[in-house]
N, C-alpha and C positions, 0 to 999 in steps of 0.2 A: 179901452181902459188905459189913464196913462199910466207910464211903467214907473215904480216908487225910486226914489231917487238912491242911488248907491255909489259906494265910492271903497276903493282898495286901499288897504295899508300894508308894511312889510313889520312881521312881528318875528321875534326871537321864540319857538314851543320849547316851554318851561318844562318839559316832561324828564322820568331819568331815562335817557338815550345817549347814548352817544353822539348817535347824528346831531344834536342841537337845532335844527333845521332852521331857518332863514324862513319862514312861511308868510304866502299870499293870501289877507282875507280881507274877505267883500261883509263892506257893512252896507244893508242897509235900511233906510228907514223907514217904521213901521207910519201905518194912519193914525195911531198912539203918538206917532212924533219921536219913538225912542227906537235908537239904531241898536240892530242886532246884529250879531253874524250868522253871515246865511250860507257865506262858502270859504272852502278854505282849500290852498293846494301850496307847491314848493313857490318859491322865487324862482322866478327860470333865470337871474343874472348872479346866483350865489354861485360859485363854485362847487361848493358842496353839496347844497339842496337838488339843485341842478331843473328846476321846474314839477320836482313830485314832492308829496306827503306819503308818508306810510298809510295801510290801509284801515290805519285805527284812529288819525288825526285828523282826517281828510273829517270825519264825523266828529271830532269838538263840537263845532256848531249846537248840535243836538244833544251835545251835553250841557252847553253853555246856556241851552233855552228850554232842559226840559222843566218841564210843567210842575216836577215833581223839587225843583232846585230849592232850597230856603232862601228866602229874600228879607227877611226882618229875624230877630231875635226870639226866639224862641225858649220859654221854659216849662220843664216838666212837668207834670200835676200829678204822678201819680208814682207810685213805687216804680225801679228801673228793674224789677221781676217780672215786671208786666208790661201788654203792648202797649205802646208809647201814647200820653194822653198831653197833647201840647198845648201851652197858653201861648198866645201872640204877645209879648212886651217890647216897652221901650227900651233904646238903648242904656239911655241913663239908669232906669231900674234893673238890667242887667247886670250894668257894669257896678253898680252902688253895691247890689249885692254879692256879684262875685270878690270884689274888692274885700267886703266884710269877712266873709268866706274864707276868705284867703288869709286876708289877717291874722283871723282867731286860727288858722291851722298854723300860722309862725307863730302866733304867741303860747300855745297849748302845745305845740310839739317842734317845733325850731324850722329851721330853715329844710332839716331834712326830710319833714312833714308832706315837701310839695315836690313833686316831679313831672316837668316838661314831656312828652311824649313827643315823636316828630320824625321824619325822614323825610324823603326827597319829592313827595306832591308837588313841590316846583323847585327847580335847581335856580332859581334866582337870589342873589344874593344878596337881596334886601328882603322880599316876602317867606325865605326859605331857609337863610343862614344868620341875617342880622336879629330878627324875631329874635333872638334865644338871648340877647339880652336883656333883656327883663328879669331873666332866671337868673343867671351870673349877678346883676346888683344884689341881689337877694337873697343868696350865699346856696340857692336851692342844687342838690346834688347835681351833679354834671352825666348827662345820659349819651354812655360812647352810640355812636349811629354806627353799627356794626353788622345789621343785616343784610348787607351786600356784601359790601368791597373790601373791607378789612383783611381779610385774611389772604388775599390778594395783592394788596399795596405793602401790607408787611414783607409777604413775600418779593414781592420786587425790589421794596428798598433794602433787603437783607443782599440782595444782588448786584443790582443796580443804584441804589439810592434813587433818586429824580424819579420821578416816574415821567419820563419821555417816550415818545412811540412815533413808528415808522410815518412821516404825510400819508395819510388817502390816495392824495395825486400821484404818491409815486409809486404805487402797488403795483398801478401797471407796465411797470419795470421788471416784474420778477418773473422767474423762470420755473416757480413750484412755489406751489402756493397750500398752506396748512392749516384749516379752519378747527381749532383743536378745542372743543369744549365750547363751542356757539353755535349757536341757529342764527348764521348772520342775515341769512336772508328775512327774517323775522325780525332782529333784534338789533339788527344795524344795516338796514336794508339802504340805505346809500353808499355803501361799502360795493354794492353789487353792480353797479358799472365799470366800476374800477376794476372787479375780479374780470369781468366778463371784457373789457378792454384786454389784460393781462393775456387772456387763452385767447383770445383773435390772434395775439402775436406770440402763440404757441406757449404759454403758459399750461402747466398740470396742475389741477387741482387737488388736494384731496381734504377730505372732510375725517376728524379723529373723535366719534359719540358714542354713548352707549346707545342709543336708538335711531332709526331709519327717521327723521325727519326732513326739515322742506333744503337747505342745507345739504345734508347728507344725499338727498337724489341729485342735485345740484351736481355736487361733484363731479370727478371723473372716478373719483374711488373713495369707499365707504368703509374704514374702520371699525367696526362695532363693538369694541371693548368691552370688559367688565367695569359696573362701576366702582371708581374709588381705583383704580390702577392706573393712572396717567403716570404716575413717579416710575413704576415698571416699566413702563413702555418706553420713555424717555430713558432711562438709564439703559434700560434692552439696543436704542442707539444711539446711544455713548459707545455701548460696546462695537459696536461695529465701527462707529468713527474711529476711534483706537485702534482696531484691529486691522482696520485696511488702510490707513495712515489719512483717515480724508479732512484732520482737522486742519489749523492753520495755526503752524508754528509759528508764523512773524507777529499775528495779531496775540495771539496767548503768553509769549513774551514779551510782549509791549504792553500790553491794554487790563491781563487778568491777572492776579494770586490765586494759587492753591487749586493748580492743575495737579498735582500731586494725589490729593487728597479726592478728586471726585476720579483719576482713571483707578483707584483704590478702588473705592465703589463702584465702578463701570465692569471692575473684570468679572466679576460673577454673573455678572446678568447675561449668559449665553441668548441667540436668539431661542432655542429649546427651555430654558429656564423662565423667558419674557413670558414665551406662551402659555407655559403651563397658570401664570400668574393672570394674564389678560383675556386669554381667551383666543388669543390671535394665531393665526399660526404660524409657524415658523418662518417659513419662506416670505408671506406676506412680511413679516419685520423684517426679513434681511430686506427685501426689495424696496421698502419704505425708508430704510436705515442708507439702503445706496439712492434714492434720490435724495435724500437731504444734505447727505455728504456730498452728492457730485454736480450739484445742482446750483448755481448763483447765477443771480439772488435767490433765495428763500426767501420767503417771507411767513411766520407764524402768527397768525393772528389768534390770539388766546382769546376764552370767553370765564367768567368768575363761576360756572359751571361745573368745571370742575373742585373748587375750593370748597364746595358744599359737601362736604365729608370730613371726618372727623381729622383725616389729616389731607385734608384739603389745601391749605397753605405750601405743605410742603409737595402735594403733585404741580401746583403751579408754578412752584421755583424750578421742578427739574426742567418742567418743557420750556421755563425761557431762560434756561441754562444753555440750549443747543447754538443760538449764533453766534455765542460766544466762543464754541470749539471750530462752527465754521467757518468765523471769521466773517459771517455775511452782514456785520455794522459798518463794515466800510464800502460797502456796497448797493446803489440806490436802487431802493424798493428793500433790500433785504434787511433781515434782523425779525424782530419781534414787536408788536402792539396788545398790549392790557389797556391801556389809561395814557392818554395825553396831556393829564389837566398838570403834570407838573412843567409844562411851558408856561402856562399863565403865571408870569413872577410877579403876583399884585401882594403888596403891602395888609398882611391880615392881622397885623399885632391887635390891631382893636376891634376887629370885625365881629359882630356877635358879641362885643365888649369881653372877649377872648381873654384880655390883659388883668379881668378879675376872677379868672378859674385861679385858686391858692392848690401852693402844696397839698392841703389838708382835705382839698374839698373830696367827698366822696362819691364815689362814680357808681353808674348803673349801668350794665349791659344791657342795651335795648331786647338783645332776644331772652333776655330772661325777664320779663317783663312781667309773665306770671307770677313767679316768684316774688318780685318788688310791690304784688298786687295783694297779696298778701295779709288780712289784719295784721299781726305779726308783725311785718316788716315796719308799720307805721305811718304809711301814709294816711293824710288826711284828703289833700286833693291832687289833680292829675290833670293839666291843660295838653291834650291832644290837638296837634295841627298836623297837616301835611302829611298824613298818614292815615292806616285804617286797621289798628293792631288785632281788631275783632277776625279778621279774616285775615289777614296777611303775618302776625306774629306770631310763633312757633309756640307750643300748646294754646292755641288757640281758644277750646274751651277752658280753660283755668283763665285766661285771659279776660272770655264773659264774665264769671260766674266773677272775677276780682272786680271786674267794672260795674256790678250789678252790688254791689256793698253798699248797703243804707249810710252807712258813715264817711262814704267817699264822694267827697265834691269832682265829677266828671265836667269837664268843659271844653265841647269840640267846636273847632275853627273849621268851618265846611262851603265846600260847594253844592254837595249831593248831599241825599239822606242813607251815606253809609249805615252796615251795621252796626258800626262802632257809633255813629251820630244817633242812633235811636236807641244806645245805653246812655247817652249823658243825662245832667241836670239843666244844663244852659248848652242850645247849637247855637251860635254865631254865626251867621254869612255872610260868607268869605267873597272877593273877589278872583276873578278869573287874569288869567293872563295880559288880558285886552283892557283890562279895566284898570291896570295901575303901574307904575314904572316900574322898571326893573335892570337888573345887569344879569349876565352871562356869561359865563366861561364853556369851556365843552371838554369830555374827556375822550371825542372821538376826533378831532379836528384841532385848528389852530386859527379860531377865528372871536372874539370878542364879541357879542350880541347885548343891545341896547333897545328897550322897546319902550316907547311912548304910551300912557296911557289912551290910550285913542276911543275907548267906550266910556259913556257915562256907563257907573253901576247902578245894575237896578236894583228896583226896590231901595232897600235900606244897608244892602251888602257892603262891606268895607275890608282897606286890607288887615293882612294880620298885622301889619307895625301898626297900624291905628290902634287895633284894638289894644295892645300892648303896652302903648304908650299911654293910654285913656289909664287903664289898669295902675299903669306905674305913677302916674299924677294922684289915684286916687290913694296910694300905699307910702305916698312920700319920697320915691326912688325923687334922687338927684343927681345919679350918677349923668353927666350927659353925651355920654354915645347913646343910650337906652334912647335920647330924640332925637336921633340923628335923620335927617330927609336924605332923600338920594340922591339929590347935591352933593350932601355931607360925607356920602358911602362914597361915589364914583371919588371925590376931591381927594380920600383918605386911601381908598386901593391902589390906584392909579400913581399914586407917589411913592413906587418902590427905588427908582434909580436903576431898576434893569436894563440892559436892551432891549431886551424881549418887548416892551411896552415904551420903546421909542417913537416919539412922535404920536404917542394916542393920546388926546386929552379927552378932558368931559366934552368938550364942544363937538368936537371929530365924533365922538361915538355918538352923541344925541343928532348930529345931523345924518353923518352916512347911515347908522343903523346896525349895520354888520362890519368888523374892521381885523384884518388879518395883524397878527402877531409880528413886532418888525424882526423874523428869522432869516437866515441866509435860505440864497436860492436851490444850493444842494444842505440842506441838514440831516447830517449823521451825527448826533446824538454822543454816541457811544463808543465812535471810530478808533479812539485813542485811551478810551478807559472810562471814568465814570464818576459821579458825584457821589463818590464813598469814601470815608475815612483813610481810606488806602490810595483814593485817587484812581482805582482799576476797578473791575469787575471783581466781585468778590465770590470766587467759586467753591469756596471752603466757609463752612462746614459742607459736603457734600450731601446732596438730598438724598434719604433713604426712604425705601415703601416699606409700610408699614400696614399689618392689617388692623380694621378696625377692633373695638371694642363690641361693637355693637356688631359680632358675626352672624351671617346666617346661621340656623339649627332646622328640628327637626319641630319645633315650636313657631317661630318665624320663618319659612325659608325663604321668603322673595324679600326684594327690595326693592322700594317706593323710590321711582324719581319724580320730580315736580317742576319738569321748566317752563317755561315761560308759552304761551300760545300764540299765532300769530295775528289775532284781533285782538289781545288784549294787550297791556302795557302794566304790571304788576295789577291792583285792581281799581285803577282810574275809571277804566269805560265799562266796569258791571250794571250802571243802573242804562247802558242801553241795547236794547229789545232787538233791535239789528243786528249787532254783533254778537250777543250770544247766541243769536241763529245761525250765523255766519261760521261759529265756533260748533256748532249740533247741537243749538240752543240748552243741553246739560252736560254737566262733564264727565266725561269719559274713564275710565280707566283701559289701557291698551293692555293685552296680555297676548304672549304668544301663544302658538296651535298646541304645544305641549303641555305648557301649563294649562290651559283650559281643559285638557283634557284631564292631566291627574286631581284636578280640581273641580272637577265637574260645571265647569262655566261653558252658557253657552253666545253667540254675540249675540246683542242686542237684549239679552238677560241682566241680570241684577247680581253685583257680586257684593260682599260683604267685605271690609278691609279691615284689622282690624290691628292697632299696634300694643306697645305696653302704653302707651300714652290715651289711645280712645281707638273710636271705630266710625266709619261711615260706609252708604251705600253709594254705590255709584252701577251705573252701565258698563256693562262690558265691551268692548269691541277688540272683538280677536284676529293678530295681526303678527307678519313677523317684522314690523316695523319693531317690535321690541325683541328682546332676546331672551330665552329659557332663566327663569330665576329672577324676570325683572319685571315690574310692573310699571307704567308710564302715565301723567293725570298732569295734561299739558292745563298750563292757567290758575294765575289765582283768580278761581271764579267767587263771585258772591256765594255763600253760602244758601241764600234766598233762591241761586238759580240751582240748585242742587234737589235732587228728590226725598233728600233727607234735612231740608235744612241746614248741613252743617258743611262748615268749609274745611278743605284738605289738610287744614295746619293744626284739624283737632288731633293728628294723625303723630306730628311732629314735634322732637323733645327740644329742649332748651338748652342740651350737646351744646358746647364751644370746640371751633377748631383748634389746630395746634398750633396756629399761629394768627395774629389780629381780633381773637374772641371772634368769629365770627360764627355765620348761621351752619347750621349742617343739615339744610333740607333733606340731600338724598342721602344722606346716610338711613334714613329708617328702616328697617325690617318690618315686614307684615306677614300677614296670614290671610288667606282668599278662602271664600266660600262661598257657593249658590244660596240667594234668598229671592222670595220672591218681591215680583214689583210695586 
């Protein structure tokens, strides 16, 4: 048989990672005549992909071709209470009558009638970021994207300003290494050369979570903390820095303000006080307290993990508070990494037509989304892309039951037939990565990513700026960024006048593909102070730990964490059958040997969860990968892959942290019960 003809391209995965990876795929072509992708792995010449995919991209492919994709326009026939009854239409008759739709919801209830829905399905900054002007011409409320990172980037910039972070390349410079709040082996799995370079030439690792994951075995030492106490533990060594003199007087009077104000705060947190608060015990913090003090480089590679509690914000400012006392920003490999994307100094005044958000306009917190969902609140309709708020937004069910409203125009921009796509009125199909231009930034790297269209779309699938721009001709928009082509986007970012972005033009990036940031060959960031108001690191107001609101009792006593799984990537890859076998095909709940005892759970039984917000079932598996008082329900799985139907975030409130509005997954409290299966 002769072999069908294929051929490789090097693409930029749009996914939210860090890594950004540089990826190899084989297209090839069918006896149909239409090129598919059939494999996919790293660039073996990127620096940072380094020739692998993670183990959850490596299978796009199969997301890209499953059976079950929409490929033409689809609309509903039948009440969205009920399982989904779809008509095949045209695009034009879609668009004619979403267009009308939309209309009558600005002419009957104003511009604040309609709200965009949206997060990071593709971190590209024409299909993922520019999209959202259509909503800006149109005066339609402005929806902060605040389910991740907010409350993490406020924290930095209360610190730091910039958000800059340690190269990749040069981790393997450091001499103690602190994975505080991430499963990077999961979640930034190109990170793990670099670690493992670092300990060949005698680097220590250690790992800082509330649970035994892939990560934390990893290590060389495993932390298990309470959750919601990083700000403890962090101030616990502060105090020992102070006490044993290991900070660095030259750098904190040159570089910081208002070392005054946090060795204030630092003196009460004995290590006996840390523990009684973390969990930890004493000796373990002073020993962790003297290698970070005696230790350069450090390196602490923070994860947004811990910012998911209600004062989540401020446990991530204390722990990237510590290289500043140790002075290891002037030092390569050392310091701290959250987010790298403030090196990319690209020109965004108009991006997403950014320059017509007014003072006035009125904002929506995405994770309150239930609440905006509302009759009540006034919505008329609701354009969902890039996102799947049915499973993945915090009260979860009030999220259905808003999106199932007969007077709510729903319209999802899809690849897959999410949950969330089989409550709309109108699916649109979306294209994939491979199928339409795009730009890239990264917030784990320092490298620019540029990918050609390289697949015709099948079927009838289009991207979101098409459909956007279809929409905006039919409603009379003439703002014109809303038509801007990716000419127009790379011409307009790319012309900031930085350094950082010397020597890149549209041309460089559409031929090479992947292009490094023009930085110097040692970048320290931070060596000398910092992009703040003050020009230094600003250590004052001093972070304090605070306990929640939302405390355990004798009504709640555990507390739910929800991170991330290492097959999945928030809930991209649930509609594939391999990976959630690969994950124990249903989700789990972890609970430790005591709990299951006073709770009478047994493994592999059925436990009940149940908060003030809802209840779900899930499996037990009893483990001391978690610790006494916590319960763990790695993945946002589909709800469909669930033996109850329902996803984890029926679980979860609409809580704001204390700083960046953001998400507060693990802050919930629960209650466990045996039921049967």
């Amino acid at each position: 048989m002769t072999a069908l003809p294929a051929r490789d391209v090097f693409l930029t995965c749009p996914l939210d990672c860090p890594d950004a990876c540089r990826l190899k795929v084989t297209l090839t072509r069918g006896e149909d005549s239409q090129e598919r992708m059939t494999k996919l792995t790293g660039d073996p010449a990127h620096p940072i992909t380094r020739g692998f995919a993670c183990a959850k991209t490596v299978h796009y492919p199969a997301r890209a071709n499953h059976p079950e994709r929409p490929l033409y326009p689809l609309k509903r026939l039948n009440a969205k209470t009920e399982a989904p009854v779809w008509g095949r239409v045209s695009w034009d008759e879609a668009l004619d009558d979403i267009a009308a739709r939309l209309r009558q919801v600005l002419d009957t209830r104003g511009p604040q009638g309609l709200l965009r829905y949206n997060y990071a399905g593709t971190m590209g900054l024409m299909e993922g970021t520019h999209v959202h002007a259509l909503f800006r011409a149109l005066g339609a409320p402005e929806l902060d994207e605040t389910i991740c990172a907010t409350a993490g980037s406020e924290a930095w910039a209360m610190g730091y300003g910039t958000r800059y972070a340690v190269d990749p390349r040069d981790v393997a410079h450091a001499r103690l290494i602190v994975l505080w709040g991430i499963n990077s082996l999961s979640t930034n799995s190109h990170l793990t050369p670099h670690l493992t370079a670092a300990r060949k030439a005698g680097a220590r690792i250690i790992a800082v979570d509330p649970y035994r994951n892939r990560t934390a075995a990893f290590a060389d030492e495993h932390l298990k903390l309470k959750p919601g106490t990083d700000a403890a533990l962090a101030l616990g060594v502060m105090h020992e820095l102070f006490a044993h003199g290991w900070t660095d007087a030259a750098y904190i009077a040159e570089a910081t303000v208002g070392i005054e104000d946090v060795q204030q705060a630092a003196a009460e947190w004995t290590p006996e006080r840390t523990a009684e608060v973390t969990g930890l015990d004493a000796e373990v913090i002073r020993a962790f307290a003297r290698a970070i003090g005696t230790t350069r480089p450090t390196y602490i590679r923070v994860g947004y993990g811990m910012t998911r509690h209600e004062h989540g914000g401020t446990n991530l400012r204390a722990v990237t508070l510590l290289p500043a006392l140790t002075g290891d920003w002037r030092h390569r490999g050392g310091g701290c990494a959250l987010s790298a994307s403030g090196a990319f100094k690209l020109n965004r005044t108009r991006l997403g037509s950014a320059h017509l958000i007014r003072p006035d306009t009125p904002h929506v917190n995405m994770n309150e989304y239930a609440r905006a969902l509302r009759p009540e609140a006034g919505l008329g309709a609701t354009v969902i892309y890039n996102c799947n708020p049915a499973v993945v937004a915090p009260d979860a069910g009030r999220v259905r039951v808003g999106l199932q409203r007969g007077d709510l125009l729903v319209v999802v921009l899809e690849q897959a037939m999410t949950e969330t796509a089989q409550l709309a009125d109108y699916v649109l199909p979306a294209t994939t990565f491979a199928e339409h231009p795009d730009l890239y930034t990264s917030y784990g790297h320092h490298f620019l990513g540029y990918n050609h269209a390289e697949l015709a779309a099948p079927g009838e699938a289009r991207p979101n700026s098409w459909v956007m721009q279809q929409l905006a001709r039919r409603l009379g928009v003439t703002e014109p960024s809303v038509y801007w082509t990716v000419d127009d986007l790379l011409a307009e970012v790319l012309n900031s006048g930085h350094p950082h972005l010397a020597g890149i033009t549209p041309e460089r990036l559409k031929t090479e593909g992947s292009v490094p940031l023009s930085l110097p060959d040692l970048f320290l960031p931070y060596a000398h102070g910092a992009e703040t108001p003050s020009g230094k690191v600003q250590l004052s107001p001093a972070p304090q730990h605070r306990e929640p609101q939302a405390a355990l009792n004798a009504e709640y006593p555990v507390r739910l964490l929800t991170p991330p799984a290492h097959h999945f990537l928030n809930s991209t890859y649930g509609v594939l059958e391999n990976l959630n076998r690969a994950e124990g095909s249903e989700p789990c709940v972890l609970v430790h040997p005591q709990d299951a005892q006073v709770y009478g759970l047994h493994d592999a039984g059925y436990a009940r969860l149940e908060s003030e917000i809802g209840a779900v079932r899930r499996r037990v598996k009893v483990t001391d990968a978690a610790q006494p008082g916590t319960a763990v329900v790695e993945g946002t799985w589909w709800g469909l892959s669930a033996p109850d139907g329902t996803s984890i975030n029926e679980l979860t409130a609409q809580t704001l942290t204390d700083l960046g509005g953001g998400s507060t997954f693990h802050n919930t409290r629960i209650r466990l019960m045996p039921v049967e299966g």
